[in-house]
C-alpha positions in Angstrom: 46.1 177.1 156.0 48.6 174.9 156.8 51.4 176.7 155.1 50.2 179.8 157.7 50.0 177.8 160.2 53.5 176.4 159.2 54.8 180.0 159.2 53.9 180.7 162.8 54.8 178.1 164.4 58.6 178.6 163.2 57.8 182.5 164.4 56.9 180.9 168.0 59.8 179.5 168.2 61.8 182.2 167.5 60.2 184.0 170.0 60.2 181.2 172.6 64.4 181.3 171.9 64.5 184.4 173.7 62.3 183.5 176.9 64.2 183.1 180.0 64.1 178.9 181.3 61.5 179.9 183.7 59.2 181.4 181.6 59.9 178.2 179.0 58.4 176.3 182.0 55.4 178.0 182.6 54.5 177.9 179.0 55.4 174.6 178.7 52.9 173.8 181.9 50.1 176.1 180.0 50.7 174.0 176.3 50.0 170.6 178.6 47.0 171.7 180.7 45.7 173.0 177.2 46.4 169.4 175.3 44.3 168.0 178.3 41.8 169.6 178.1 38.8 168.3 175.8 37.7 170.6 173.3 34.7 172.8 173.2 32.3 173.5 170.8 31.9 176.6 169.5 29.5 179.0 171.3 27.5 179.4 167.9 28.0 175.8 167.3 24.1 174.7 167.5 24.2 171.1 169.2 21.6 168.7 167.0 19.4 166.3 169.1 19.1 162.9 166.9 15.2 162.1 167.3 15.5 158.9 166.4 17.9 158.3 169.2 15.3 160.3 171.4 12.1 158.1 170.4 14.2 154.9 170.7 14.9 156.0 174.3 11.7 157.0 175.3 10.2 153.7 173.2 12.6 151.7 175.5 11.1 153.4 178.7 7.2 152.8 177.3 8.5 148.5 177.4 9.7 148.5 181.1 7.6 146.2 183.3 5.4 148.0 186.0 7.1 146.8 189.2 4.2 148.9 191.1 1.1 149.8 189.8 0.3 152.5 193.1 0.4 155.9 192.5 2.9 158.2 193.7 0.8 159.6 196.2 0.3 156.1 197.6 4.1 155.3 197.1 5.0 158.6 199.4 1.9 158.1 202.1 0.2 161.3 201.0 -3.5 161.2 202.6 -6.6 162.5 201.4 -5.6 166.0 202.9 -1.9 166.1 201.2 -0.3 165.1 204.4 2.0 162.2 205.3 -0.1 159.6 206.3 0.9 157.2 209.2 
């Protein structure tokens, strides 16, 4: 692979000999807006969840204190008809 890779590179610059200076600019902007950009998995790349990252998240969430033990209906002013109370 590297040996092809080799081999086409040295045909890219061959090629890039004969561009005009302008056009050695705008592929020279392209090859740097490419470079920062971050790279992206493949579309049939399946992304893995680690569930033993995911339990020790939601384990961490279980331990928080209970800063208010109303429930969100009270928190919001809800009345008994599901309106805002006053």
């Amino acid at each position: 692979m590297e040996a092809e890779l080799k081999n086409t590179l040295v045909e890219l610059k061959d090629l890039i000999q004969h561009l005009s200076i302008s056009d050695r600019w705008i592929l020279l902007k392209w090859l740097v807006e490419l470079l920062q950009k971050e790279p992206q998995a493949s579309p049939t790349e399946k992304k893995r969840i680690n569930l033993n990252k995911v339990n020790q998240i939601c384990t961490q969430i279980r331990s928080l204190p209970l800063l208010n033990d109303r429930t969100p209906e009270e928190i919001i002013g809800y009345d008994e008809f599901g309106g805002l109370g006053s």
